[in-house]
FIPADREN-644508 format. One line per field, with one value per residue (C-alpha): residue number from 1; residue in three letters; x, y, z. Coordinates in steps of 0.2 Angstrom, whole numbers. Layout:
BEGIN
i c(NUM_...)
aa c(ALA_...)
X c(X_...)
Y c(Y_...)
Z c(Z_...)
//
This chain:
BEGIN
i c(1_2_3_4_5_6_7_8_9_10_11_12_13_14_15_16_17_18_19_20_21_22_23_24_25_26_27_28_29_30_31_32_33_34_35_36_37_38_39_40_41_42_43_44_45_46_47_48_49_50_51_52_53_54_55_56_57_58_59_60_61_62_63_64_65_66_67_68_69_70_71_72_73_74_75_76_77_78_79_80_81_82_83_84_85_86_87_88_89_90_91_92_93_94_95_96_97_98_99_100_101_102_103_104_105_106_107_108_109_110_111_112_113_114_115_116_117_118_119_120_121_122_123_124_125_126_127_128_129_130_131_132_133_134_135_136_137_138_139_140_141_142_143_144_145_146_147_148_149_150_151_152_153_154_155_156_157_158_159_160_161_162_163_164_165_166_167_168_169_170_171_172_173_174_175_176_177_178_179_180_181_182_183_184_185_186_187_188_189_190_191_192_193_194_195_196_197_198_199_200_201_202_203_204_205_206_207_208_209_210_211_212_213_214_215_216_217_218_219_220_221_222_223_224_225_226_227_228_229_230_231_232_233_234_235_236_237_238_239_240_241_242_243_244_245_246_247_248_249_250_251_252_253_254_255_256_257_258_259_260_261_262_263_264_265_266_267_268_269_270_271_272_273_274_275_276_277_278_279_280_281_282_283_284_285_286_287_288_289_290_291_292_293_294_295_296_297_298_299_300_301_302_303_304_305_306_307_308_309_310_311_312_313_314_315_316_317_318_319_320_321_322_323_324_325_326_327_328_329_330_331_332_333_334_335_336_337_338_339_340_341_342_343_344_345_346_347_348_349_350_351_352_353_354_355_356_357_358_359_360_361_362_363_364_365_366_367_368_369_370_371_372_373_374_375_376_377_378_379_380_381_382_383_384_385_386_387_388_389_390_391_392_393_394_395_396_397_398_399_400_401_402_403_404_405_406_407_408_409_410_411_412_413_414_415_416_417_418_419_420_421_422_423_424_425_426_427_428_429_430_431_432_433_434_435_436_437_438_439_440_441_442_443_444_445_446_447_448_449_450_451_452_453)
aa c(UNK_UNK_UNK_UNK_UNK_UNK_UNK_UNK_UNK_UNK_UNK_UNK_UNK_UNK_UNK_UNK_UNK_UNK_UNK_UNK_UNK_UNK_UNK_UNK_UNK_UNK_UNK_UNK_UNK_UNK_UNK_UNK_UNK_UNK_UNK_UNK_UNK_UNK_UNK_UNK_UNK_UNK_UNK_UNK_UNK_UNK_UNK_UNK_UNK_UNK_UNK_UNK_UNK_UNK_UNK_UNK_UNK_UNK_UNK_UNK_UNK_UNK_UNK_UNK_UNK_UNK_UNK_UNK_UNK_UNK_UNK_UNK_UNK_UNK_UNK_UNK_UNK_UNK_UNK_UNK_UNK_UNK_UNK_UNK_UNK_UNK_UNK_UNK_UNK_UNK_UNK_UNK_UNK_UNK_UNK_UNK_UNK_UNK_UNK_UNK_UNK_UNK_UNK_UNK_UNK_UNK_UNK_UNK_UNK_UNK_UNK_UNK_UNK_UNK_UNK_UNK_UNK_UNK_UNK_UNK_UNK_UNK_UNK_UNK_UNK_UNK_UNK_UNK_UNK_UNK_UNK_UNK_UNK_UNK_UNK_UNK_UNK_UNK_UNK_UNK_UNK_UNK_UNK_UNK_UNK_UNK_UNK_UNK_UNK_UNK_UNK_UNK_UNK_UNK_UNK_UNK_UNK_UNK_UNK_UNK_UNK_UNK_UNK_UNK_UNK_UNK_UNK_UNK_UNK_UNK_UNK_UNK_UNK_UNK_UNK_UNK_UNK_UNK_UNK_UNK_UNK_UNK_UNK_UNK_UNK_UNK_UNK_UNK_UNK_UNK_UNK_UNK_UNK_UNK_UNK_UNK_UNK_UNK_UNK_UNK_UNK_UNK_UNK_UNK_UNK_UNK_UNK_UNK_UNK_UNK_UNK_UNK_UNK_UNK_UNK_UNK_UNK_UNK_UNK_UNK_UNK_UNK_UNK_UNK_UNK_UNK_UNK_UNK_UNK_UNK_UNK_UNK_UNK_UNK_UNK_UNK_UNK_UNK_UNK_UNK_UNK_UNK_UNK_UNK_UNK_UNK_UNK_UNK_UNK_UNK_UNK_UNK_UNK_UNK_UNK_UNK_UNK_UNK_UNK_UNK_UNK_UNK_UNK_UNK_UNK_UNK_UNK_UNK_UNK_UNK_UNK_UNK_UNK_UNK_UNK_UNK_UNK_UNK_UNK_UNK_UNK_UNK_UNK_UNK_UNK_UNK_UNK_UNK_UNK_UNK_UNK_UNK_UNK_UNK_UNK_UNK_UNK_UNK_UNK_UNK_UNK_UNK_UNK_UNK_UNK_UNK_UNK_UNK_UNK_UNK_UNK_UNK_UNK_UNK_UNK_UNK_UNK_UNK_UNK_UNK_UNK_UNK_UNK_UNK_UNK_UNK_UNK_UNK_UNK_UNK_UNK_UNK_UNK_UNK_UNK_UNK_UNK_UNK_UNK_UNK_UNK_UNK_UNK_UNK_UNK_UNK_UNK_UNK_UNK_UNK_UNK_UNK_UNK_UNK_UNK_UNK_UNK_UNK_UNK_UNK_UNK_UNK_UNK_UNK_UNK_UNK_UNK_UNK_UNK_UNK_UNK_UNK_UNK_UNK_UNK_UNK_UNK_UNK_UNK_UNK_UNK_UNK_UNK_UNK_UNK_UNK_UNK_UNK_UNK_UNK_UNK_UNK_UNK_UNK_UNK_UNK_UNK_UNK_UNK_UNK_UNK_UNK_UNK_UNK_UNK_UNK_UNK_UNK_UNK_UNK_UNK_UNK_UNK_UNK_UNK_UNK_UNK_UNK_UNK_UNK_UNK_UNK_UNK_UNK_UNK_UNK_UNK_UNK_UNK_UNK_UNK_UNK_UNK_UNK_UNK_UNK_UNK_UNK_UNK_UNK_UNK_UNK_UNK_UNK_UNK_UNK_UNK_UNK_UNK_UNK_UNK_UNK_UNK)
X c(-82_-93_-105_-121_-134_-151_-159_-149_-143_-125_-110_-103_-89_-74_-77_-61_-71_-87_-82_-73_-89_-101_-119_-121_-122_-141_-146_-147_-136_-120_-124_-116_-119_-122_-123_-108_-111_-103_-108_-101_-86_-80_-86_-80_-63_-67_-71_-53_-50_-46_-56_-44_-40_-60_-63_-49_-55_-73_-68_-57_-76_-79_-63_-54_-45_-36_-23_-21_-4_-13_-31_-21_-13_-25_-38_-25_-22_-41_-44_-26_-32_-49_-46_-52_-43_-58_-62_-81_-84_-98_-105_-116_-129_-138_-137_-147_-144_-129_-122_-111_-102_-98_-90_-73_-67_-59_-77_-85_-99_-103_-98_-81_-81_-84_-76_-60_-59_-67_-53_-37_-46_-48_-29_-25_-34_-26_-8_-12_-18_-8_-27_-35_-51_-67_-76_-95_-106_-122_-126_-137_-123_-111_-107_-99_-85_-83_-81_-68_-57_-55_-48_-40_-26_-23_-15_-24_-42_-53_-71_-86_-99_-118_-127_-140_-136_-143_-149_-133_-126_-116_-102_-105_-103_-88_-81_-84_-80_-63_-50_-40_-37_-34_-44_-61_-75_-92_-105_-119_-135_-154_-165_-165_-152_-165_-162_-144_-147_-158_-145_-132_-141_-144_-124_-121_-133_-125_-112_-102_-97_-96_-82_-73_-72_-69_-81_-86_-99_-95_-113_-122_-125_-105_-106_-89_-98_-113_-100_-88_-103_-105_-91_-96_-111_-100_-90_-103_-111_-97_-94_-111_-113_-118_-136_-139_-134_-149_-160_-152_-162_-150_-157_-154_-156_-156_-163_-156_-159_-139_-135_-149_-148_-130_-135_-150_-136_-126_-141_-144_-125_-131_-127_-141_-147_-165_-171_-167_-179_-179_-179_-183_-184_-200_-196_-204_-204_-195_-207_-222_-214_-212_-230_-239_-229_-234_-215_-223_-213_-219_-210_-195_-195_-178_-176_-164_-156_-152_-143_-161_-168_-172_-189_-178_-169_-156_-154_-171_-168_-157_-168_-181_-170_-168_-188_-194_-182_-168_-177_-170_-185_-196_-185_-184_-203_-205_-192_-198_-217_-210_-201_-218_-228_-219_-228_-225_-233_-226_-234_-226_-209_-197_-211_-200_-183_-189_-198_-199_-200_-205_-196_-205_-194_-202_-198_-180_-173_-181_-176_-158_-162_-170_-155_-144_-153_-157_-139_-129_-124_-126_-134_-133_-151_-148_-144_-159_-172_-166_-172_-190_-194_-187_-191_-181_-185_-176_-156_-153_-140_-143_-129_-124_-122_-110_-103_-110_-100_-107_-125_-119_-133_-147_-137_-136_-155_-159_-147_-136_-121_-109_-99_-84_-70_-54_-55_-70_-65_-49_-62_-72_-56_-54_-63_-78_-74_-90_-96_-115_-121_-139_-144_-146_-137_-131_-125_-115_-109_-100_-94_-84_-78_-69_-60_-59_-40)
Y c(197_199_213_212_223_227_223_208_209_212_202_202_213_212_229_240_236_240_257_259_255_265_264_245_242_236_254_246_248_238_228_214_196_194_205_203_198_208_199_204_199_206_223_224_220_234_248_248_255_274_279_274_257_255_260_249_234_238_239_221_213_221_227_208_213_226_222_227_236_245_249_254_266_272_275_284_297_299_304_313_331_330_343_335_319_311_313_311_317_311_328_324_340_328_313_305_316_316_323_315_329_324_342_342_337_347_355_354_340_321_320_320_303_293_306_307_289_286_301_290_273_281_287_269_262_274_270_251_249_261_271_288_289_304_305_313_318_327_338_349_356_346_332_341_352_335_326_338_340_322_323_339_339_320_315_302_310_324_328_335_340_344_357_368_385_397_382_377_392_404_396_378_385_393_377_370_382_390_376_385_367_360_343_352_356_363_361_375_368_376_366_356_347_330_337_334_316_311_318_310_293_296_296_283_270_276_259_265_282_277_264_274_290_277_287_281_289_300_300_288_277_271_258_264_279_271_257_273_283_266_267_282_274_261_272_283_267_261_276_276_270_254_255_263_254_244_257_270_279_290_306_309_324_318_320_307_292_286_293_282_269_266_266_252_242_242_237_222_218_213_230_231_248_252_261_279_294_298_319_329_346_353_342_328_313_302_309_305_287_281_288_284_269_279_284_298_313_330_348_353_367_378_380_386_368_365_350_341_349_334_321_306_297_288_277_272_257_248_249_242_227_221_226_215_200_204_197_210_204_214_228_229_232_242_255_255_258_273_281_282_287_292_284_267_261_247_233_231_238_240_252_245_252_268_282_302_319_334_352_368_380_393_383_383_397_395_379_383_396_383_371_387_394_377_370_383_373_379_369_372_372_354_346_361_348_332_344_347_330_325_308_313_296_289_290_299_302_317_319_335_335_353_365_381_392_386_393_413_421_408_407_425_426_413_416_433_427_424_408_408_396_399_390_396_415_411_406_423_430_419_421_410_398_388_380_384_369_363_348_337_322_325_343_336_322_334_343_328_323_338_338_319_313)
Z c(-211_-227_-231_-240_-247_-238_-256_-260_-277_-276_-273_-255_-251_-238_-228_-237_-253_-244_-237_-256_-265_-253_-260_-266_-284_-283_-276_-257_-243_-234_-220_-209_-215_-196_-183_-170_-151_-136_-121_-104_-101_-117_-112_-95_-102_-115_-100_-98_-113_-118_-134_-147_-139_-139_-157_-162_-154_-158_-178_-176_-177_-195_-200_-204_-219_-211_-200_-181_-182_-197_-191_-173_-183_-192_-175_-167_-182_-186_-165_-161_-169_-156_-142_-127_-121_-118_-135_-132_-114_-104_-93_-79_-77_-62_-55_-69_-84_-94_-110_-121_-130_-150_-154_-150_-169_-181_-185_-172_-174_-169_-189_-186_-176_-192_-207_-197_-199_-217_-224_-216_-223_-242_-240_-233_-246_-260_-253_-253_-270_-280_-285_-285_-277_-278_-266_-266_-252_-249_-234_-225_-213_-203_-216_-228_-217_-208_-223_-231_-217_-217_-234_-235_-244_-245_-263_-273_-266_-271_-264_-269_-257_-264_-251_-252_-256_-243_-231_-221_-206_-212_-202_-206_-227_-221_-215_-232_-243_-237_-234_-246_-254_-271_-269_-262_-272_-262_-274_-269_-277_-277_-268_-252_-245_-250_-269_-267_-259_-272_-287_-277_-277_-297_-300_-289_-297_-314_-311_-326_-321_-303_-309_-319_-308_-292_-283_-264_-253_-238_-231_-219_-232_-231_-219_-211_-206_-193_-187_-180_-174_-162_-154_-145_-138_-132_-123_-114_-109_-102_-92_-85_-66_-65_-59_-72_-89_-92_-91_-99_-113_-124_-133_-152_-162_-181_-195_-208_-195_-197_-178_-170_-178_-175_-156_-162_-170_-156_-144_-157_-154_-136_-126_-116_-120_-113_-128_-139_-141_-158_-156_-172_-177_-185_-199_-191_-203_-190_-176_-185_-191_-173_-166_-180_-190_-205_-214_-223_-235_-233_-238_-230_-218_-217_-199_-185_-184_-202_-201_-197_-211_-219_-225_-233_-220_-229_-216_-217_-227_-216_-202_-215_-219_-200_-199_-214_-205_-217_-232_-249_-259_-247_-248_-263_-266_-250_-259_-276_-269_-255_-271_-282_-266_-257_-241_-231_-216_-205_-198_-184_-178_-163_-151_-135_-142_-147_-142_-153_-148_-159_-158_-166_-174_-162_-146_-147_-140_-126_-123_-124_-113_-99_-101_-96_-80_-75_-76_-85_-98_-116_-132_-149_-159_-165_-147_-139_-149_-138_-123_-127_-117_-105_-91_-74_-68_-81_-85_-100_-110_-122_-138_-142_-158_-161_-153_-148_-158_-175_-172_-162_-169_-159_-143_-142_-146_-132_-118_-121_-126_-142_-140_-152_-156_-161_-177_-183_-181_-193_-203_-205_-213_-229_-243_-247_-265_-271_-287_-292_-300_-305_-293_-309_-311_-328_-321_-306_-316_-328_-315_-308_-324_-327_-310_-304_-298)
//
């Protein structure tokens, strides 16, 4: 299988070249030529399988320049440090409402589903072709500390992750910044975690310094990343009863789109999903995209589930592609008018697939609080936003996004208590190490030079 880009100016790529080269050379993103099919027989043969064995054969559609024994490999290594052997869990709190739990990774986020896997493909990658590779991400929380455990310690590989300084959990900084390892390099910037995307888009279009740095992408805009965050949609749908499959509406707090819209992807692949909520925080940009059609940027507002603290859904753009019936042209100048004005209004788009819900800063406490009297299951703030609507007629599948333990000082607010975890306390007792740096191009760029592998 080949990979093209949503604006249509760069050469077609293999998909270890695609995941190596991250952000197309045109500025667009890495999509399938064509969309693969799963019809049903092929998917009540894959309700057999355990979650490696379903990501494996899952990837065997994309992956075709990998080999099985390889890639088998590979899967197995990226889920066997997950501490639940369901790996993704599907919790029934009724009859009709479910949570898919995504936090039982290394850091404790739906992040590590993808970066578990992208970390073990760079290494492949590194080992195959004799080469060193640097790897930069942006993040406003979970990306990053998912992204560096991948790679930690791996030779041939160092990382550097942009966030904003002040803006992520105190525990989620600390899962960035005190790995105690040679090859990371948190990159604390002023500004919003849409500051570091935009810098990082800058470096990334400089082709020159991306070649000779061999720099790849860790965030949603690697390809590998939404293909791997499928998977588990896959395997809570198949675990669902049966009646309930074709209606099924899942429940998705995000902020950069890259969570949903693997969900819409797989639902394009011909699972028949009933639709997804699209649930924000009170940076609404997706809310307001899918009840208005207006995609509109506004300011960022820090708030008390920082990993949706966003207004440029990098994601955006592949939705975009399949939208505008896949033509780049259109893309192209959609793009280059939303990054002078920052506004785009769509003529028409997917209403029967998606719905949105809004969360205000002020309402979640108390929504974690509901969730836990009415079925004495605790949220964190991110996945408390997926909860601020809610059909009981319908079946729902609600993602939680991470654990708990990352966000104490909420919980505790909301419902009395301090959830912990045994790795984040070891983390409390290292000492924090992060690289101040000005969220320029030019800055971040010289700061790479001096320590790329």
């Amino acid at each position: 299988m080949k990979f093209i880009s949503t604006r249509g100016q760069a050469d077609a790529l293999g998909f270890s070249d695609a995941v190596a080269t991250g952000l197309a050379p045109d500025g667009g993103l890495f999509l399938p030529e064509e969309l693969p099919q799963f019809p049903a027989a092929d998917l009540a043969a894959m309700a057999e399988l355990d979650y490696p064995k379903l990501c494996a054969a899952f990837f065997r559609r994309f992956a075709t320049d990998i080999n099985d024994a390889t890639f088998d490999r590979l899967v197995a290594k990226s889920y066997a440090g997950f501490s639940h052997p369901e790996i993704a869990p599907l919790v029934p709190l009724t009859d009709k409402l479910h949570v898919l739990e995504l936090f039982h990774g290394p850091t404790l986020a739906f992040k590590d589903f993808a970066l578990q896997l992208l970390g073990n493909l760079y290494e492949h990658q590194c080992e195959a072709r004799g080469q060193t590779i640097n790897v930069l991400g942006a993040t406003s929380g979970d990306t990053g500390a998912a992204a560096i455990h991948g790679l930690l310690g791996k030779p041939g590989t160092a990382i550097f992750i942009l966030y904003p300084d002040g803006r992520v959990a105190p525990l989620q900084e600390r899962q960035m910044t005190c790995m105690q390892a040679d090859n990371v390099y948190p990159m604390a910037i002023e500004g919003s975690f849409d500051d570091a995307q935009a810098a990082l888009k800058e470096i990334f279009a400089d082709q020159a310094f991306r070649i000779e740095h061999r720099l790849s992408a860790v965030n949603s805009i690697n390809l590998a990343r939404v293909l791997a965050q499928c998977v588990y949609y896959l395997s809570a749908w198949l675990r669902l009863p049966a009646a309930q499959r074709d209606n099924v509406e899942f429940v998705v707090p995000t902020g950069n789109f890259g969570n949903v819209l693997a969900g819409w992807m797989l639902q394009q692949m011909g699972v028949p999903i009933h639709g997804f909520k699209v649930a924000t925080n009170q940076n609404d940009i997706l809310h307001r995209l899918f009840t208005t059609g207006e995609y509109r940027v506004d300011r960022v507002a820090p708030s008390l589930a920082p990993s949706m603290d966003i207004q440029v859904a990098s994601n955006f753009e592949r939705f975009l592609y399949y939208n505008v019936d896949r033509d780049p042209g259109r893309v192209r100048e959609i793009m280059a008018t939303f990054k002078t004005t920052g506004v785009y209004r769509f003529e028409n788009f997917d209403r029967d697939s998606f719905s949105a819900s809004r969360c205000a800063d002020a309402e979640i406490p108390g929504i974690i609080k509901r969730v836990y009297d009415n079925h004495g299951y605790v949220v964190d703030p991110h996945t408390a936003c997926a909860f601020a609507e809610h059909d009981p007629a319908r079946p729902s599948v609600v993602l939680a996004t991470a654990h708990p333990a990352k966000f104490p000082d909420t919980i505790k607010r909301a419902v009395g208590i301090s959830p912990k975890h045994d790795s984040l306390e070891i983390l409390k007792t290292r000492p924090v190490v992060k690289h101040p740096v000005a969220a320029q191009a030019d800055a971040i760029r010289q700061f790479i030079r001096d320590r790329a592998v």
